[in-house]
SEFILO-716186 format. One line per field, with one value per residue: x, y, z of N, C-alpha, C in turn; residue in three letters; residue number from 1. Coordinates in steps of 0.05 Angstrom, whole numbers, plus 5000, padded with zeros to 4 digits. Example, Ala and Ser with C-alpha at 12.3 -4.5 7.8 and 13.67 -1.06 7.14 Angstrom:
<sites>
n_c1: 5264_5257
n_c2: 4886_4955
n_c3: 5156_5142
ca_c1: 5246_5273
ca_c2: 4910_4979
ca_c3: 5156_5143
c_c1: 5264_5258
c_c2: 4934_5001
c_c3: 5156_5157
residu: ALA_SER
num: 1_2
</sites>
This chain:
<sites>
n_c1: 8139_8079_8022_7956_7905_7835_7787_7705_7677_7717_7753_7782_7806_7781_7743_7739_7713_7734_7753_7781_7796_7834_7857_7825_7817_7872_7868_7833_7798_7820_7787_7725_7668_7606_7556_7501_7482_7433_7436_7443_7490_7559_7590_7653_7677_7712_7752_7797_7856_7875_7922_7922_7866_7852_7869_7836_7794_7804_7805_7761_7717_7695_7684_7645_7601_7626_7689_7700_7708_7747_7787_7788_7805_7854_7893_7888_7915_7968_7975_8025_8068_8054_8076_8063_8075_8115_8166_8166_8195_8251_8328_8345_8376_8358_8369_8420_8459_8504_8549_8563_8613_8652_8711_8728_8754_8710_8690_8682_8646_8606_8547_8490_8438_8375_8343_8293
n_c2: 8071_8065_8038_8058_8045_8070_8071_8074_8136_8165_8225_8263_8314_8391_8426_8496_8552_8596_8660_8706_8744_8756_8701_8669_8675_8661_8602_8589_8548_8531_8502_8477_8440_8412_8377_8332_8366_8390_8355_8308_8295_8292_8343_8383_8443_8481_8545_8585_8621_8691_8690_8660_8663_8693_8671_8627_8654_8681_8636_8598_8603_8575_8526_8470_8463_8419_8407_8462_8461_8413_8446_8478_8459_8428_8479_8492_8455_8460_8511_8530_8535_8577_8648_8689_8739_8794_8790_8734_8720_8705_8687_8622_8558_8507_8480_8458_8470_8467_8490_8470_8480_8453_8447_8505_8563_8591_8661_8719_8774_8837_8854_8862_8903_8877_8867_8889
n_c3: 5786_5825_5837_5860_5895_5907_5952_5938_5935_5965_5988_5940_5932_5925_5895_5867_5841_5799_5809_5799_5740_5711_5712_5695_5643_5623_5634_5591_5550_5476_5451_5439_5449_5422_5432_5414_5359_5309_5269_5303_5313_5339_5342_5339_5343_5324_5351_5332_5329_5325_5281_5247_5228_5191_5148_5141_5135_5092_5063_5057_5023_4981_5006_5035_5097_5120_5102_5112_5168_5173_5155_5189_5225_5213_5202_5265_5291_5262_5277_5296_5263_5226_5235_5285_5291_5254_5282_5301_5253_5219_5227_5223_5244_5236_5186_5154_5097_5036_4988_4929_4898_4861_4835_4851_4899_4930_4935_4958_4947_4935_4965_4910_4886_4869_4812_4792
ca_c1: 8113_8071_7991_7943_7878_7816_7762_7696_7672_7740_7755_7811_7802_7762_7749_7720_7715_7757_7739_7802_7785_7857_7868_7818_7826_7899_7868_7810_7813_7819_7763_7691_7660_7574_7538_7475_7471_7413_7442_7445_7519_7572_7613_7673_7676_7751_7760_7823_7878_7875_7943_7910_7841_7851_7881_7820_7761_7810_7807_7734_7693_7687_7685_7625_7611_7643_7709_7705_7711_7770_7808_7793_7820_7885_7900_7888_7936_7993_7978_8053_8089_8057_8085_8038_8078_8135_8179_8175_8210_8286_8343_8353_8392_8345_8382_8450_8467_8532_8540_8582_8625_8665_8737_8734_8745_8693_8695_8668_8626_8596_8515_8478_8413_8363_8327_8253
ca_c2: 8082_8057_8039_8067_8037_8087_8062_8089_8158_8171_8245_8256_8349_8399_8443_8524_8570_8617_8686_8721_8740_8746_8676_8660_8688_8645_8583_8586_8529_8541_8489_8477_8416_8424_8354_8335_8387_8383_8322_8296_8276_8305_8353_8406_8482_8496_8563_8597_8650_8712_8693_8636_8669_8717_8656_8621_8672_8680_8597_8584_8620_8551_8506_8465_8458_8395_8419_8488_8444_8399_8466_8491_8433_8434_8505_8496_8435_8469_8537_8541_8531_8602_8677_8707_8771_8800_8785_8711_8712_8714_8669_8589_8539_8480_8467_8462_8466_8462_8503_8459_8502_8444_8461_8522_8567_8609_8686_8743_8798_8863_8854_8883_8906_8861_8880_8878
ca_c3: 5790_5841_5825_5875_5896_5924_5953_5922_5950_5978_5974_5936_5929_5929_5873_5876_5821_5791_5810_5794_5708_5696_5712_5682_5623_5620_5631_5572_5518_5449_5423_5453_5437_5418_5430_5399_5342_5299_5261_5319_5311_5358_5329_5347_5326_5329_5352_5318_5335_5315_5271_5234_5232_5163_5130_5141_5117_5056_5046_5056_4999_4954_5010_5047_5119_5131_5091_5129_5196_5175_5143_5212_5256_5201_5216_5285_5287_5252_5293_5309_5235_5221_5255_5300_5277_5241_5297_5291_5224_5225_5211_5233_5251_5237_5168_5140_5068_5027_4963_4917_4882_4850_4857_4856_4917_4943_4936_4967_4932_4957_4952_4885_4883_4857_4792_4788
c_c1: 8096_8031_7979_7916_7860_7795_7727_7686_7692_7741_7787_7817_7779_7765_7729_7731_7721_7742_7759_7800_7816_7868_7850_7815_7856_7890_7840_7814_7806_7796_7748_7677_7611_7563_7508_7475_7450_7413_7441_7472_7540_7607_7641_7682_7704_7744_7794_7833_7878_7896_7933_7882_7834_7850_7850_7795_7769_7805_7781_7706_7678_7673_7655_7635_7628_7674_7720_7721_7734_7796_7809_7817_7850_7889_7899_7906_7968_7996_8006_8078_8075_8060_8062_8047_8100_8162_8192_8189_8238_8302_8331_8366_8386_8362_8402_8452_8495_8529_8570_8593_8648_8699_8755_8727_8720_8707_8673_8659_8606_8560_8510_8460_8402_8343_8305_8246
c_c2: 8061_8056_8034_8057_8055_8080_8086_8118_8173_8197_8257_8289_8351_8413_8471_8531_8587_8636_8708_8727_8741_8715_8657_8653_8656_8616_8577_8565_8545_8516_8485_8458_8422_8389_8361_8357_8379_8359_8298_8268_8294_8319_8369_8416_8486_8523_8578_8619_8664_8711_8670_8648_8680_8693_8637_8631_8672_8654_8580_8588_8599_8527_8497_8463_8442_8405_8448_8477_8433_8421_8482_8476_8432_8460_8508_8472_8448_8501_8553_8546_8565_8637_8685_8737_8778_8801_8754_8707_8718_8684_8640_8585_8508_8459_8471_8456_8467_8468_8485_8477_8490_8442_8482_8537_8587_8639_8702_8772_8811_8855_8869_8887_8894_8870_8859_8875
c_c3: 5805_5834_5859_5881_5904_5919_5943_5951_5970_5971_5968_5930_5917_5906_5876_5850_5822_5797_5796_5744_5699_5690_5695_5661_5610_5617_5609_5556_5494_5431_5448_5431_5439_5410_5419_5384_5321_5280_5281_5326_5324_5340_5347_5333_5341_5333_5342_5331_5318_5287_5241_5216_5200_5154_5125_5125_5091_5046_5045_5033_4985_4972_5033_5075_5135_5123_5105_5155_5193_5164_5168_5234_5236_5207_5243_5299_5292_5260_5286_5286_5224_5237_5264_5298_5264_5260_5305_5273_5228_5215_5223_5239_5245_5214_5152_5107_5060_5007_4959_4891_4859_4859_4853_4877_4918_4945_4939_4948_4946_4946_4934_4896_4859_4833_4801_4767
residu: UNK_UNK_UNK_UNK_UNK_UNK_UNK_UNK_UNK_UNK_UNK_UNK_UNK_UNK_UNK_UNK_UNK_UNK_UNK_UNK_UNK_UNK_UNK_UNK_UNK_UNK_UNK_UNK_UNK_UNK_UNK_UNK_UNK_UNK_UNK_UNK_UNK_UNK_UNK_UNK_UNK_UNK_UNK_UNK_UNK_UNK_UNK_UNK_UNK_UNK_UNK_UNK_UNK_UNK_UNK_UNK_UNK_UNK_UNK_UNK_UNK_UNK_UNK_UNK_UNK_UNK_UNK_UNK_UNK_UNK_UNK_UNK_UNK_UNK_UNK_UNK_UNK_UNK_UNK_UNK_UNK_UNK_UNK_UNK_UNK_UNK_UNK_UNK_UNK_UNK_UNK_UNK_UNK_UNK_UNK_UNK_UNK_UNK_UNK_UNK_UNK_UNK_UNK_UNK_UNK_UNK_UNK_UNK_UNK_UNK_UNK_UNK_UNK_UNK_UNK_UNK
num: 1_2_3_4_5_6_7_8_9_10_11_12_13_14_15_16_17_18_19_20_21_22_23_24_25_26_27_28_29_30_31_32_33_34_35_36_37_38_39_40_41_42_43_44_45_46_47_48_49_50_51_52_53_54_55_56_57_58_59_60_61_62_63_64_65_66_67_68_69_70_71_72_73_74_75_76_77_78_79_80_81_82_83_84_85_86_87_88_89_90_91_92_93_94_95_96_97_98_99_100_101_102_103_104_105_106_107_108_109_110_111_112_113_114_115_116
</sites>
């Protein structure tokens, strides 16, 4: 890699605004930062996904503003460890196990139904 010098006022692009709302749309962020708030201490209001979003209203009832905020930014963190729908869920691969059976072999049996 090669380090670049540019002298000041050099123009290095141009930039225009989006007109197109689809694209726009695609490139939105997901948090929005709010300087100076009446504390006059610089916070950030996580915005949440729709998939996250329930989990949240159900987890906030007890909890203060500050605690609301860090249960936001953890859920908005770990976004991706919960399904965005019943389509995410399915088998693995991530982890192998080994049922020790001693030494005895392994045998096949037709599924029961599970009492409730």
């Amino acid at each position: 890699m090669e380090t670049v010098s540019l002298e000041a006022g050099y123009l290095v692009g141009e930039c225009f605004p989006v007109e197109d709302p689809i694209i726009s749309k695609q490139f939105q962020t997901d948090t929005c930062a709010t300087v100076k708030s009446d504390t006059g201490v610089q916070s950030e209001e996580v915005i949440l996904p729709e998939h996250v979003k329930k989990m949240f209203d159900d987890g906030v009832e007890y909890l203060d503003p500050e605690q609301k905020n860090k249960f936001a930014k953890l859920l908005y963190k770990y976004q991706d460890v919960f399904a965005k729908s019943s389509d995410d869920l399915g088998c693995t691969n991530v982890v192998k196990h080994k049922i020790n059976t001693g030494r005895a072999n392994p045998i096949r049996q037709q599924p029961r139904r599970q009492t409730y």
